[in-house]
C-alpha positions, -999 to 999 in steps of 0.1 A, spaced: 0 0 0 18 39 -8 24 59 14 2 94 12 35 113 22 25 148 4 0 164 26 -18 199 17 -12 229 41 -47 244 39 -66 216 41 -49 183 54 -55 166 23 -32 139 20 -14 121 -20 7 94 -29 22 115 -54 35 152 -52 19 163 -87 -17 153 -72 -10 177 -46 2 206 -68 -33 200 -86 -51 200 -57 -34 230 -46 -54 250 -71 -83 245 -57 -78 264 -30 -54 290 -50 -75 295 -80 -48 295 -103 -54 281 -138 -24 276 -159 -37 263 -190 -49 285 -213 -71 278 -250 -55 291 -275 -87 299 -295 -113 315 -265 -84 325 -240 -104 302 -213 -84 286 -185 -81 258 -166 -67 240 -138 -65 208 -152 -43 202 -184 -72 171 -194 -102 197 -187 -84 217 -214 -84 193 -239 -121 182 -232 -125 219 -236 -108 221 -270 -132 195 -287 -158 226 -288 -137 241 -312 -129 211 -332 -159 192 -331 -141 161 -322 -167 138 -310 -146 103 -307 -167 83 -281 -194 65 -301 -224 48 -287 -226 13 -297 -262 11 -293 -273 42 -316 -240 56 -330 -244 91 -313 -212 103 -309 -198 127 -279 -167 146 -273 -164 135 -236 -166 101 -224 -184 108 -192 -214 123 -214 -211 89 -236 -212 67 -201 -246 91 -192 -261 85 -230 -260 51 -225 -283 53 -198 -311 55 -218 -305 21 -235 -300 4 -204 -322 26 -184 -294 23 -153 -303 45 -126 -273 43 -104 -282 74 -80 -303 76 -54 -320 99 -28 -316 82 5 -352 100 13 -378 83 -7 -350 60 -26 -364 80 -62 -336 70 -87 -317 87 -111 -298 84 -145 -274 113 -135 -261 124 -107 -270 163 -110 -309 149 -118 -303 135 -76 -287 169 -66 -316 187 -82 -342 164 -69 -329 166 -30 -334 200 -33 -376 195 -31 -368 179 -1 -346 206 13 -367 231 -2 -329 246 -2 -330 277 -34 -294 295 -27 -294 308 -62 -311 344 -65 -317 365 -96 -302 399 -92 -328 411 -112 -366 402 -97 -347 377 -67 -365 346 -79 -346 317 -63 -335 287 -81 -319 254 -66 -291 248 -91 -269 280 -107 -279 266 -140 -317 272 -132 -309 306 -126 -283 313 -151 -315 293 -178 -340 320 -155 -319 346 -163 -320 353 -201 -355 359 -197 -345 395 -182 -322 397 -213 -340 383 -240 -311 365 -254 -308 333 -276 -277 321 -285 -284 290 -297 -296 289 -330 -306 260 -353 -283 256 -382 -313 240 -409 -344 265 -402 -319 295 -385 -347 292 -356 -331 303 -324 -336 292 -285 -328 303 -250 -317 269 -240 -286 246 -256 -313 217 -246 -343 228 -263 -320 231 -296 -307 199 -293 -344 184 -293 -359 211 -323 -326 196 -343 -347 160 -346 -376 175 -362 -349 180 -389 -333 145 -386 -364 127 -375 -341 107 -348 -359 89 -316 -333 80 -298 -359 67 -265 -375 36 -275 -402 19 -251 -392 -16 -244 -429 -31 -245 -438 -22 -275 -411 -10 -292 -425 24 -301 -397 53 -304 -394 91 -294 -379 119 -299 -376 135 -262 -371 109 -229 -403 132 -212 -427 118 -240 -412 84 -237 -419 85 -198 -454 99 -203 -461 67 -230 -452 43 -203 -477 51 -183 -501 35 -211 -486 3 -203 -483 8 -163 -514 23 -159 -501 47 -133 -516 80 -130 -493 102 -110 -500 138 -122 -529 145 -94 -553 176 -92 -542 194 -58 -581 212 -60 -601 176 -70 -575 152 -68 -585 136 -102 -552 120 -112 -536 120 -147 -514 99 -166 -497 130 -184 -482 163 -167 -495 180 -196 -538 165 -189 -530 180 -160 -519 213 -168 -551 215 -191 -571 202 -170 -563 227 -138 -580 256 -160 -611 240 -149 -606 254 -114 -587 286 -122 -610 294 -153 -578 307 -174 -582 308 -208 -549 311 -230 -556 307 -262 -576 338 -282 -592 341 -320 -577 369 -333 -611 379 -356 -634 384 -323 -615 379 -291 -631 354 -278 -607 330 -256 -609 294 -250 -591 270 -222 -577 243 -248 -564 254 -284 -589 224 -298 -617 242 -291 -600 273 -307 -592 256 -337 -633 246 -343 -640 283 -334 -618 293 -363 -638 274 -386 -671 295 -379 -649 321 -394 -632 307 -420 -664 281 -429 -643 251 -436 -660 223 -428 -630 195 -432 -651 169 -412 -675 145 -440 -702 116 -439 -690 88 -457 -724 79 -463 -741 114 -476 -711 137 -481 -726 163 -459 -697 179 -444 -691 195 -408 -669 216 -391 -664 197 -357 -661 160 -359 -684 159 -331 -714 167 -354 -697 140 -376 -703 113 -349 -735 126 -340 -745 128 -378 -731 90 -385 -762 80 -361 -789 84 -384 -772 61 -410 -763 35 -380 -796 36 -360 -772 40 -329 -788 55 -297 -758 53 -268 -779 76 -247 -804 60 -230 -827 69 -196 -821 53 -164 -855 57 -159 -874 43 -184 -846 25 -205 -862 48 -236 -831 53 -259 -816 85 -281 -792 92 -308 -784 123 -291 -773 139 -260 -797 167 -261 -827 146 -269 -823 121 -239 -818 155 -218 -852 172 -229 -869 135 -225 -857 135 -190 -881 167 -178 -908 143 -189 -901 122 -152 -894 157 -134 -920 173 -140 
């Protein structure tokens, strides 16, 4: 077994070897000897540098067997390959949730914690991670720097380009293992597994009515809060889901894209198709609990109903 002879003078650290102490020295120092030639960015490692360098050369020499992405760094190569395996080798010691990556498990402690030591300058929001608040931050400014290289679109966010680039190259690299079925973002894979689990876990905190997508959910809260996004630009009338703007358009535009196979009447909600459809089927799904008396329509069974009330 070697000896740790070299021992550092701040901190008590103790090496084997007297170069791993002059590294470790600049931790405490701050000093950054090596230099890029082509930013002027420093660094105190001499292998940090070169990692750095690929940026400039686009040197991506660790290829995934699996899917043939390449990367510049092998650590980002060993994370990718995560998703094939789907290897979740960190967890919280909490409520033992695993994650792929180890900065996912920092993040996630946090909403245990409730720990937000990152403030913006600006409006003081706090953030958990400096990278929420340095991604918070260009709000204020307004700037995006990363900018798609096919359609010249431009984001906020290196991630969100990085998943716009696949409409371009249709690639789906997260593939479910039931059924095979591929996407093009690991949240979408996630939410389609839930088909297959059945789990629901996106719950209403006013009803607790319990989703199997975070985005059902987000609709479905403007039940309670009555919030209406989405508004027709010819009469300003707002709607809660862009469906039902989209079938308000139509009263303007009079398309009516929606035809019976049978008669080639046409309509402009396919809900008046399906309603339409039952005079050529006979099909009456509504029927009174009452009386058993059947109807083709909603509407009709309602107005038959006031004949028990009343």
């Amino acid at each position: 077994m070697e000896v740790k002879q070299f021992k550092c003078e701040v901190c008590d650290q103790t090496f084997t070897r007297s170069s791993a102490l002059v590294k470790h020295r600049r931790i405490h120092t701050g000093d950054k000897p090596f230099t890029c030639k082509v930013c002027n960015k420093s660094f105190s490692q001499l292998t940090n540098l070169h990692r750095h360098q690929q940026i400039h050369t686009g040197e991506k020499p660790f290829i995934c067997r699996v899917c043939n992405k390449s990367f510049s760094q092998l650590t980002n190569l060993h994370t990718h390959q995560r998703v094939h395996t789907q290897e979740k080798p960190f967890m919280c010691e909490v409520c033992d949730k695993a994650f792929k990556r180890l900065s996912n498990l920092l993040l996630h402690q946090t909403t245990h914690t409730g720990e937000k030591p990152f403030k913006c300058d600006i409006c003081n929001k706090a953030f958990a991670t400096s990278t929420r608040l340095l991604k918070h931050q260009i709000v204020h400014t307004g700037e995006k720097p990363f900018r798609c290289e096919v359609c010249n679109r431009a984001f906020t966010q290196s991630s969100t380009l990085v998943k716009h680039r696949r409409i371009h190259t249709g690639e789906k690299p997260f593939n479910c293992k039931v059924c095979d079925k591929s996407f093009t973002q690991l949240s979408t894979l996630q939410d389609h597994q839930h088909i297959h689990t059945g789990e629901k876990p996106f719950t209403c905190k006013v009803c607790n009515k319990s989703f199997a997508w975070s985005t059902h959910l987000r609709v479905h809260r403007r039940i309670h809060t009555g919030e209406k996004p989405f508004s027709c630009e010819v009469c300003d009338k707002s709607f809660s889901w862009s469906n039902a703007l989209l079938e308000h358009l139509r009263i303007h535009t009079g398309e009516k894209p929606f035809t019976c196979e049978v008669c080639d009447k046409s309509f402009s909600q396919s809900s008046n198709l399906r309603a339409h459809q039952r005079i050529h089927t006979g099909e009456k799904p509504f029927t009174c609990k009452v009386c058993d008396k059947s109807f083709a329509q909603l509407a009709s069974l309602l107005r038959h109903q006031t004949v028990h009330t009343d």
